[in-house]
PDB file with one MODEL, atoms N, CA, C and O in Angstrom:
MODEL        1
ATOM      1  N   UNK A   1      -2.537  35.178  26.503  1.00  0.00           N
ATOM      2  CA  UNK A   1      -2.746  36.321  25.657  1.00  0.00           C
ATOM      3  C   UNK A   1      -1.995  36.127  24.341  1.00  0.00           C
ATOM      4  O   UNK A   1      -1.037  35.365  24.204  1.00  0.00           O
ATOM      5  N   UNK A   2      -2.347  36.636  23.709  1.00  0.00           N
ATOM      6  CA  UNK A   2      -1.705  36.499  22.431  1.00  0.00           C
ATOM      7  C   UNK A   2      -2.495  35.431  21.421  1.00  0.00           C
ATOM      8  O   UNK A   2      -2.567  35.925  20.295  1.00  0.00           O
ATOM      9  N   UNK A   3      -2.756  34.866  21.453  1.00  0.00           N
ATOM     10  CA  UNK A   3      -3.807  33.341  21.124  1.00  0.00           C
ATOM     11  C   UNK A   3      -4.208  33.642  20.037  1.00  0.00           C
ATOM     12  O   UNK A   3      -3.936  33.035  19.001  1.00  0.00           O
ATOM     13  N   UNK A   4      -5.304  35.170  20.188  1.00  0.00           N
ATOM     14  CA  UNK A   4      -6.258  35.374  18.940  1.00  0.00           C
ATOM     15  C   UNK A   4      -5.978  35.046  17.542  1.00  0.00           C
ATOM     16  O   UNK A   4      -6.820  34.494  16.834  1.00  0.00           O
ATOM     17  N   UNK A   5      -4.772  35.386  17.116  1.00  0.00           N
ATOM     18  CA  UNK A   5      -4.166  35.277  15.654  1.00  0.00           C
ATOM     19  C   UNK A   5      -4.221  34.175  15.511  1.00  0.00           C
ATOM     20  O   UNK A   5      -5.019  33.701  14.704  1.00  0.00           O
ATOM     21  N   UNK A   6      -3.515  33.517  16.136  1.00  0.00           N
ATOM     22  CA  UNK A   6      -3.192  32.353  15.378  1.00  0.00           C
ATOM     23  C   UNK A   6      -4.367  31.028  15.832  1.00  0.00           C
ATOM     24  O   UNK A   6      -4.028  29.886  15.522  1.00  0.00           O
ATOM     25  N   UNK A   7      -5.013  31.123  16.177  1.00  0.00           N
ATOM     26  CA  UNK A   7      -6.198  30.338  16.653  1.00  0.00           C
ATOM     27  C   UNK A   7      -7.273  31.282  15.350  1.00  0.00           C
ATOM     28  O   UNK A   7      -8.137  30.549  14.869  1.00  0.00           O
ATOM     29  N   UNK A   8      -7.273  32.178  15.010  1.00  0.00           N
ATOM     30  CA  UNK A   8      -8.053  32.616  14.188  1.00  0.00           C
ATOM     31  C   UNK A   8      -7.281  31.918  12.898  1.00  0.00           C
ATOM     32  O   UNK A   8      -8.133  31.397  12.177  1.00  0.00           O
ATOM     33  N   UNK A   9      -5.701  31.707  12.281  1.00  0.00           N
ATOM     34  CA  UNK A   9      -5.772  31.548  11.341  1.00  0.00           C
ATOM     35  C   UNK A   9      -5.441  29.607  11.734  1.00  0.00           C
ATOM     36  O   UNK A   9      -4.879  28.939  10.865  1.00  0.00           O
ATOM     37  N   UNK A  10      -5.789  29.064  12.834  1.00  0.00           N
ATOM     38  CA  UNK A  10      -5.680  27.646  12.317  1.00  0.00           C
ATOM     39  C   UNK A  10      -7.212  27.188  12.121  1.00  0.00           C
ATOM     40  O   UNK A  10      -7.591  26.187  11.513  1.00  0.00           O
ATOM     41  N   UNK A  11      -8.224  28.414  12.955  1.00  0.00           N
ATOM     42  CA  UNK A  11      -9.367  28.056  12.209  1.00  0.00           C
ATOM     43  C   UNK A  11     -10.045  28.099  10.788  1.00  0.00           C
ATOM     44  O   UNK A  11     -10.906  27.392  10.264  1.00  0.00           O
ATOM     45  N   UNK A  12      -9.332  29.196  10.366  1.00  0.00           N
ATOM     46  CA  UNK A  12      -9.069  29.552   8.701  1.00  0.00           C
ATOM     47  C   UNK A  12      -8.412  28.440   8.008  1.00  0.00           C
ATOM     48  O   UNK A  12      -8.939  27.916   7.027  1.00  0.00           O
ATOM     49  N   UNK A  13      -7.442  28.113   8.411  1.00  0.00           N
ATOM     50  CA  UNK A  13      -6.706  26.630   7.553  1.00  0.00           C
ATOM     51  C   UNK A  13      -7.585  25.480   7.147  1.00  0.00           C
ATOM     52  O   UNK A  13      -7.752  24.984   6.033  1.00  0.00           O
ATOM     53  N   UNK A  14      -8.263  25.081   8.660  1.00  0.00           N
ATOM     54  CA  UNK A  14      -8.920  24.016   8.992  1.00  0.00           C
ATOM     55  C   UNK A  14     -10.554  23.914   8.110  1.00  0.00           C
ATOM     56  O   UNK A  14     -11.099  22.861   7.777  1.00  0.00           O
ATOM     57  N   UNK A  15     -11.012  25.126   7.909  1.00  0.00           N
ATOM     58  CA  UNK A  15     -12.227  25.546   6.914  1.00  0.00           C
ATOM     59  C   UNK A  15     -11.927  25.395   5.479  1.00  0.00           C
ATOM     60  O   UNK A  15     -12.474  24.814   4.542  1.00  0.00           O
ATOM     61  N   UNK A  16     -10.827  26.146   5.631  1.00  0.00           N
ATOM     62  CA  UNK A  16     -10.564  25.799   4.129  1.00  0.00           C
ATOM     63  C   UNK A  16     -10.315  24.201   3.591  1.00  0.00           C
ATOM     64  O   UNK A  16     -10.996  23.599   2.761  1.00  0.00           O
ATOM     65  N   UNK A  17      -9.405  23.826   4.154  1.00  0.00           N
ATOM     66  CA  UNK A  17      -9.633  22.059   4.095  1.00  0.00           C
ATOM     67  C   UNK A  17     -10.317  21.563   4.097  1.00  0.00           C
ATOM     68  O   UNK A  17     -10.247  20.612   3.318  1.00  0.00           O
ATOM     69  N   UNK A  18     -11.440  21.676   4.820  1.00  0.00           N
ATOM     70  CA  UNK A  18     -12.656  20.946   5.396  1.00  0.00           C
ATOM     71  C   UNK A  18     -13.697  21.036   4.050  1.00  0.00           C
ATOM     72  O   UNK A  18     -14.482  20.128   3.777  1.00  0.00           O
ATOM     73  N   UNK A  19     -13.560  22.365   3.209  1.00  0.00           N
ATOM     74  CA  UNK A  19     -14.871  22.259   2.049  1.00  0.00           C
ATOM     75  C   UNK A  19     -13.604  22.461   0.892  1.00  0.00           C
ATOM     76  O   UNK A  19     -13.748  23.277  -0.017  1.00  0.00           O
ATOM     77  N   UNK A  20     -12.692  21.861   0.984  1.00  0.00           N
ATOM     78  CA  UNK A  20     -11.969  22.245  -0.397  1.00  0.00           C
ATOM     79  C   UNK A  20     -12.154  20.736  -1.332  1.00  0.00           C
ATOM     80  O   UNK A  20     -11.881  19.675  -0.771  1.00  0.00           O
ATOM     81  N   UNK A  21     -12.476  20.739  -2.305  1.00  0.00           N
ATOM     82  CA  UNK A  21     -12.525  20.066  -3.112  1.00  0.00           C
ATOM     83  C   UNK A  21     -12.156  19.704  -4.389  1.00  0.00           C
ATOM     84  O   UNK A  21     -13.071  19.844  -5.200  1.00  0.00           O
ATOM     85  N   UNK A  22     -10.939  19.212  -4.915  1.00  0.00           N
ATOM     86  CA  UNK A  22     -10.372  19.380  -5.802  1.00  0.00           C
ATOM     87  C   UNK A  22     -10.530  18.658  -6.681  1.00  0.00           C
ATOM     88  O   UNK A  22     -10.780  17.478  -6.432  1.00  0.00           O
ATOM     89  N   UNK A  23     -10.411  19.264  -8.445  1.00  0.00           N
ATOM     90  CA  UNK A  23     -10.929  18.259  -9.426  1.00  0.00           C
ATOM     91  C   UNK A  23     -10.762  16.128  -9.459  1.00  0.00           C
ATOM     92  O   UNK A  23      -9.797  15.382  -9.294  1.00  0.00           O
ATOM     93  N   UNK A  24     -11.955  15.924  -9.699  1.00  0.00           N
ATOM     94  CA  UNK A  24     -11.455  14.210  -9.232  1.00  0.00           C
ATOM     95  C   UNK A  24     -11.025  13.772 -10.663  1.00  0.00           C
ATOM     96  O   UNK A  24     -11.185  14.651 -11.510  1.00  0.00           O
ATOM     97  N   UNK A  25     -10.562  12.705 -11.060  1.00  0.00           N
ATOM     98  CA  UNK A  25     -10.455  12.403 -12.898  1.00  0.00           C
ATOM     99  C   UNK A  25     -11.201  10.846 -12.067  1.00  0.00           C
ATOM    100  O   UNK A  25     -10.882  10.091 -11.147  1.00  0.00           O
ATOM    101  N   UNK A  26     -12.325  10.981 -13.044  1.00  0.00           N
ATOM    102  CA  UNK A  26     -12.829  10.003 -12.085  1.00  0.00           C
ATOM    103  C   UNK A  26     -12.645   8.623 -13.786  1.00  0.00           C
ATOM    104  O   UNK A  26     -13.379   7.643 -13.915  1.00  0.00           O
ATOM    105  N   UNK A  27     -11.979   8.851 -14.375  1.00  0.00           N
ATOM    106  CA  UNK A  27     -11.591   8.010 -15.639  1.00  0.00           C
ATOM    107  C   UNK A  27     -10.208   7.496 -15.217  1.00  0.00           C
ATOM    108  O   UNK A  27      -9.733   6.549 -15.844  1.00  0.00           O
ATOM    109  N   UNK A  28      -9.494   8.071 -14.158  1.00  0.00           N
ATOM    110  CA  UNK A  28      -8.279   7.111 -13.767  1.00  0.00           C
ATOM    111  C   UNK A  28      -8.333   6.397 -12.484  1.00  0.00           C
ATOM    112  O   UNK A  28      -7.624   5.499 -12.031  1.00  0.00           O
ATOM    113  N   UNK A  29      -9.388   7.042 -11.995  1.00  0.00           N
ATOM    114  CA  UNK A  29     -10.084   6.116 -10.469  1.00  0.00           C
ATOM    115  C   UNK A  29     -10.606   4.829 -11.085  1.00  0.00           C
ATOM    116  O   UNK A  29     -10.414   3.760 -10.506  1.00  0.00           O
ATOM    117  N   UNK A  30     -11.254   4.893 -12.228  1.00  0.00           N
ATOM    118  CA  UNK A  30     -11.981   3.785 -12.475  1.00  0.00           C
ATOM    119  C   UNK A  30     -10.936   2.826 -13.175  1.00  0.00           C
ATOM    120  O   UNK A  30     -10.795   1.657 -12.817  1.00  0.00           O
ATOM    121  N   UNK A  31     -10.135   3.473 -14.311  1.00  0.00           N
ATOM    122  CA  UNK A  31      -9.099   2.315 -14.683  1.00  0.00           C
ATOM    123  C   UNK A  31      -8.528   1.817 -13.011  1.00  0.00           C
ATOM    124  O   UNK A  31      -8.656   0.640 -12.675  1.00  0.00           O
ATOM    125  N   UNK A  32      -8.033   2.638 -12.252  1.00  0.00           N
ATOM    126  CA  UNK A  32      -7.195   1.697 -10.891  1.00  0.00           C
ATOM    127  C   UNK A  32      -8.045   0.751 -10.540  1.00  0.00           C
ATOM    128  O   UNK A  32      -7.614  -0.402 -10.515  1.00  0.00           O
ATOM    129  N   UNK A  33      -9.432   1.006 -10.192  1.00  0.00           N
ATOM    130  CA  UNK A  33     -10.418   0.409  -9.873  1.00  0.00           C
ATOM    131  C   UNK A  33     -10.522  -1.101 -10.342  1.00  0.00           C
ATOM    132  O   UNK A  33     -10.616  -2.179  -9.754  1.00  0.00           O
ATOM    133  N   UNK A  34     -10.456  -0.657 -11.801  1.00  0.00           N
ATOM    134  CA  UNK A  34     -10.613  -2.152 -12.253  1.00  0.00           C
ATOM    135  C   UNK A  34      -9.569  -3.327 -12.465  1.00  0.00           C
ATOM    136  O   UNK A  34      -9.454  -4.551 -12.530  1.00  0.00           O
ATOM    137  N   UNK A  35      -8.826  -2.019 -12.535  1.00  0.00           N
ATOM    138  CA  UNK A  35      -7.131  -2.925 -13.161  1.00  0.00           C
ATOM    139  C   UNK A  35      -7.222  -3.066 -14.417  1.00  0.00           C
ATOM    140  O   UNK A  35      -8.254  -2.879 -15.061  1.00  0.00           O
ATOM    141  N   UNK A  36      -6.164  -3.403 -14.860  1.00  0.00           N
ATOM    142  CA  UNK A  36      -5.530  -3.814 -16.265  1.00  0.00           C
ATOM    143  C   UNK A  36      -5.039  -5.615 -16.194  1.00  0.00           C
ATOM    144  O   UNK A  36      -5.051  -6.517 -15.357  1.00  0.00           O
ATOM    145  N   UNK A  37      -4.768  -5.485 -17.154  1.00  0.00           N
ATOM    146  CA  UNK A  37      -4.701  -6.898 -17.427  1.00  0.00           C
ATOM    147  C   UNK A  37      -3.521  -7.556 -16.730  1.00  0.00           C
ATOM    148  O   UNK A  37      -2.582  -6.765 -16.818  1.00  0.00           O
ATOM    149  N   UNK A  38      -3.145  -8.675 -16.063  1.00  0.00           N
ATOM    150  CA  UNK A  38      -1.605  -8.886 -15.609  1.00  0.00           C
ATOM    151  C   UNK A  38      -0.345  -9.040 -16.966  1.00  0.00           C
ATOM    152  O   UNK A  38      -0.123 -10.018 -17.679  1.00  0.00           O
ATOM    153  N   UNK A  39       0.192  -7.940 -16.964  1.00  0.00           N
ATOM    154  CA  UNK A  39       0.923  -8.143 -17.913  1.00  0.00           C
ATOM    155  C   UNK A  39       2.955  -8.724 -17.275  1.00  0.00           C
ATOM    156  O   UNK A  39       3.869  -8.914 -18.077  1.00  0.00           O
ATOM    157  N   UNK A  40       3.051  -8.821 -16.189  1.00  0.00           N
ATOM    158  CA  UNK A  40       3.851  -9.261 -15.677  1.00  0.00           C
ATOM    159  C   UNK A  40       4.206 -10.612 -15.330  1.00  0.00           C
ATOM    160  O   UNK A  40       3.438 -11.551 -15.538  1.00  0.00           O
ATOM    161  N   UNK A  41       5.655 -10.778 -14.665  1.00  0.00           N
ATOM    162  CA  UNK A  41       5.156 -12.319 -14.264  1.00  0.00           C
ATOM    163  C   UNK A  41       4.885 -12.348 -12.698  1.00  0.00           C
ATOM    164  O   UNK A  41       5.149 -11.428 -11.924  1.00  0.00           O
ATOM    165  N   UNK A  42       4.362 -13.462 -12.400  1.00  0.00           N
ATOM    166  CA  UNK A  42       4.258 -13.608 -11.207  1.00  0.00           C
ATOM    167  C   UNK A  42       5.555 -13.643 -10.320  1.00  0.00           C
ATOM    168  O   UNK A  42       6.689 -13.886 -10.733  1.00  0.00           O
ATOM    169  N   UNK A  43       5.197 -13.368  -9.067  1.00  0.00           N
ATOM    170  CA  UNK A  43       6.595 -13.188  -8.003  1.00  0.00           C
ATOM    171  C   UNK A  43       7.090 -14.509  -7.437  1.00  0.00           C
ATOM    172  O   UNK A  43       8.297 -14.754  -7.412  1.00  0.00           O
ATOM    173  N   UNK A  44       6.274 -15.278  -7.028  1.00  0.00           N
ATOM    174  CA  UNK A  44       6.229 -16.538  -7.026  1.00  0.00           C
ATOM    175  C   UNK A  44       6.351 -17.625  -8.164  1.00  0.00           C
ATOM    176  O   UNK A  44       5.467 -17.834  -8.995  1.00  0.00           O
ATOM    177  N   UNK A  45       7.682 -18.361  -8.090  1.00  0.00           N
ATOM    178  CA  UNK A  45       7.586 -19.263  -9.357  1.00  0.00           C
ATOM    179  C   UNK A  45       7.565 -21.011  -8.986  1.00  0.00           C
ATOM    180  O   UNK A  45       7.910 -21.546  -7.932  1.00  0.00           O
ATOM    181  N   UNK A  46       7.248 -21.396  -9.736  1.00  0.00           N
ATOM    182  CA  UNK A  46       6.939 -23.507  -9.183  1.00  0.00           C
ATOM    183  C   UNK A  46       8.248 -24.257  -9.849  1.00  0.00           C
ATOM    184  O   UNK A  46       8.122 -25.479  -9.933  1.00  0.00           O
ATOM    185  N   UNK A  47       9.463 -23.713 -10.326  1.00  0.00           N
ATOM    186  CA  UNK A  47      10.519 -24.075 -10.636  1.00  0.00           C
ATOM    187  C   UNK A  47      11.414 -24.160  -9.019  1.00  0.00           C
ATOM    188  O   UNK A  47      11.155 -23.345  -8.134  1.00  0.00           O
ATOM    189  N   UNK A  48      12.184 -24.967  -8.883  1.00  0.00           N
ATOM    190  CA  UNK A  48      12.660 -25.100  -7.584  1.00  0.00           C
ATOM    191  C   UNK A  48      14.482 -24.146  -8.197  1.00  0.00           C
ATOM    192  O   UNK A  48      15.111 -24.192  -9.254  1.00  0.00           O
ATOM    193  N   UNK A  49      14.651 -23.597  -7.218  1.00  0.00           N
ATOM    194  CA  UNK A  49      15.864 -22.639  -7.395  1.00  0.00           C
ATOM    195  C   UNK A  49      16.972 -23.461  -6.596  1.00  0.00           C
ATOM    196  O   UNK A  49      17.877 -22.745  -6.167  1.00  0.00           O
ATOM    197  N   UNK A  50      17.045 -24.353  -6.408  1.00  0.00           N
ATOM    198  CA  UNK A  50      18.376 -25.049  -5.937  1.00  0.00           C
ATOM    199  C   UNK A  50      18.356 -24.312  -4.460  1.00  0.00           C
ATOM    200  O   UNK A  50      19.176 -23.395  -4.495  1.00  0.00           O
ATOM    201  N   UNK A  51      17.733 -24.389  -3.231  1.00  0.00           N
ATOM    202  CA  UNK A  51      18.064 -23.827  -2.103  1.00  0.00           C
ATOM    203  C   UNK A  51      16.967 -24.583  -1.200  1.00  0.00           C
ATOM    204  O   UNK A  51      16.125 -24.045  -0.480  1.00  0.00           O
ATOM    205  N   UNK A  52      17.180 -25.987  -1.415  1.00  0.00           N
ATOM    206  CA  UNK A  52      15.929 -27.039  -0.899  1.00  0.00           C
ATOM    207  C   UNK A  52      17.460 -27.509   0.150  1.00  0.00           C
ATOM    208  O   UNK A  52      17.144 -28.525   0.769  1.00  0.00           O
ATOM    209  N   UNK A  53      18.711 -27.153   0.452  1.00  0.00           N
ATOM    210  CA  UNK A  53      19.173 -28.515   1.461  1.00  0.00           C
ATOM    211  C   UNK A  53      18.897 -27.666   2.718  1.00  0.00           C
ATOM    212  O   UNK A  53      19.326 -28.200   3.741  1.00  0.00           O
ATOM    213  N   UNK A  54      18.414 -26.722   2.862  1.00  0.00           N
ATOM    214  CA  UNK A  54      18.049 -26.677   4.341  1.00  0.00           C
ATOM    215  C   UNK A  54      16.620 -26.452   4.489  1.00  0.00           C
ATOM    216  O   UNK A  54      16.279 -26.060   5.605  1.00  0.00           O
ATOM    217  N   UNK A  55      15.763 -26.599   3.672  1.00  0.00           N
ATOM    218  CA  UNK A  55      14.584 -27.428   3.845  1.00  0.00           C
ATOM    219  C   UNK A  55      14.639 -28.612   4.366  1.00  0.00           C
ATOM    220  O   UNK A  55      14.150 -28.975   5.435  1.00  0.00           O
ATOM    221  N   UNK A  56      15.180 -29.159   3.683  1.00  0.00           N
ATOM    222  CA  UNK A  56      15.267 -30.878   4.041  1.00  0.00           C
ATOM    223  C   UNK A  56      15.863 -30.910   5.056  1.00  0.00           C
ATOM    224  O   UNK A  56      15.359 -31.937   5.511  1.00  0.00           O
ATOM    225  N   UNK A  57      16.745 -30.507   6.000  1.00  0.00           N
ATOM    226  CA  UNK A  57      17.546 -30.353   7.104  1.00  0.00           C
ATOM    227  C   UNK A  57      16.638 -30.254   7.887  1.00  0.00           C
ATOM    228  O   UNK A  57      16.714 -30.864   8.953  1.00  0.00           O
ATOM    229  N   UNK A  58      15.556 -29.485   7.598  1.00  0.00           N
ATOM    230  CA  UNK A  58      14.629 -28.918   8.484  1.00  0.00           C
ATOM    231  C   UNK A  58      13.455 -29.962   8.993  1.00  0.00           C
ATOM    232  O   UNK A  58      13.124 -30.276  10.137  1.00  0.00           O
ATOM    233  N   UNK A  59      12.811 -30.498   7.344  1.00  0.00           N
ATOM    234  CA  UNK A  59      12.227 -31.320   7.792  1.00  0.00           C
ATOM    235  C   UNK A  59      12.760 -32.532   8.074  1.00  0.00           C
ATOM    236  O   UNK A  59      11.956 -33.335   8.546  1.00  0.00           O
ATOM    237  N   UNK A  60      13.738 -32.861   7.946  1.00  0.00           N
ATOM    238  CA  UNK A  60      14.208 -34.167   8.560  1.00  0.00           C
ATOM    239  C   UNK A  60      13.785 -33.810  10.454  1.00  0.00           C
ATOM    240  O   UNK A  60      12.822 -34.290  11.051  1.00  0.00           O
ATOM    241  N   UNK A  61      14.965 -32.738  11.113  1.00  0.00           N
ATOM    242  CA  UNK A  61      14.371 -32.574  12.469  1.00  0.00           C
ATOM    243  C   UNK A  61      12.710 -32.616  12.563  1.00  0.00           C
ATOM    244  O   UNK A  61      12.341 -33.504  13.332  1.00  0.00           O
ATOM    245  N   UNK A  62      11.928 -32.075  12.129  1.00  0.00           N
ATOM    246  CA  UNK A  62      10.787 -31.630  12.436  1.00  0.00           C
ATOM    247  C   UNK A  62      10.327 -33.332  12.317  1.00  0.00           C
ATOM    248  O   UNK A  62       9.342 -33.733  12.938  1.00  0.00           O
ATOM    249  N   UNK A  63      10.992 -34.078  11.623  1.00  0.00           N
ATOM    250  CA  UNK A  63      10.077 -35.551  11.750  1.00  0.00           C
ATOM    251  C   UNK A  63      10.459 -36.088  12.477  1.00  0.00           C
ATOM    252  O   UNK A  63       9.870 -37.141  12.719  1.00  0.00           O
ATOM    253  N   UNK A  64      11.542 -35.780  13.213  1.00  0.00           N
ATOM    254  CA  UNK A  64      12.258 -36.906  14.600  1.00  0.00           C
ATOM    255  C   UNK A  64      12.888 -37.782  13.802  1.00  0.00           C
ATOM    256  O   UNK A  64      12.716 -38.935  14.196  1.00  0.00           O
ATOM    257  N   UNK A  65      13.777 -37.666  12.504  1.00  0.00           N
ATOM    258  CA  UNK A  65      14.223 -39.041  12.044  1.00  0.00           C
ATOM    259  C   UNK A  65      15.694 -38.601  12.539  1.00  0.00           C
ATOM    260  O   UNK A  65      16.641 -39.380  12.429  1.00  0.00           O
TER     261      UNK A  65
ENDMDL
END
């Protein structure tokens, strides 16, 4: 007992959500869409950062030498 209310207003919530539709900017969907130009640098760089001796540690084991 007791139910009615609030089963009446989560069906009210749930309607309203269901057809609510809010303005789209469909001019900043499309810039995301497309992207912009890369104006950054990449995260990945081909300069070696001095942190190769336990690489080599590594692959030395991994070759059995």
């Amino acid at each position: 007992m007791g139910r009615g209310r609030a089963k009446a207003k989560q069906t009210k919530v749930a309607r309203d959500l269901k057809y609510y539709s809010p303005k789209t900017d469909l001019s900043a969907l499309e810039r995301e869409l497309h992207g912009a130009a890369p104006t950054a640098e990449p995260l990945v760089s081909d300069e070696p950062d001095g942190d190769d001796e336990y690489e080599d540690d590594y692959a030395r084991w991994a070759s059995g030498r």
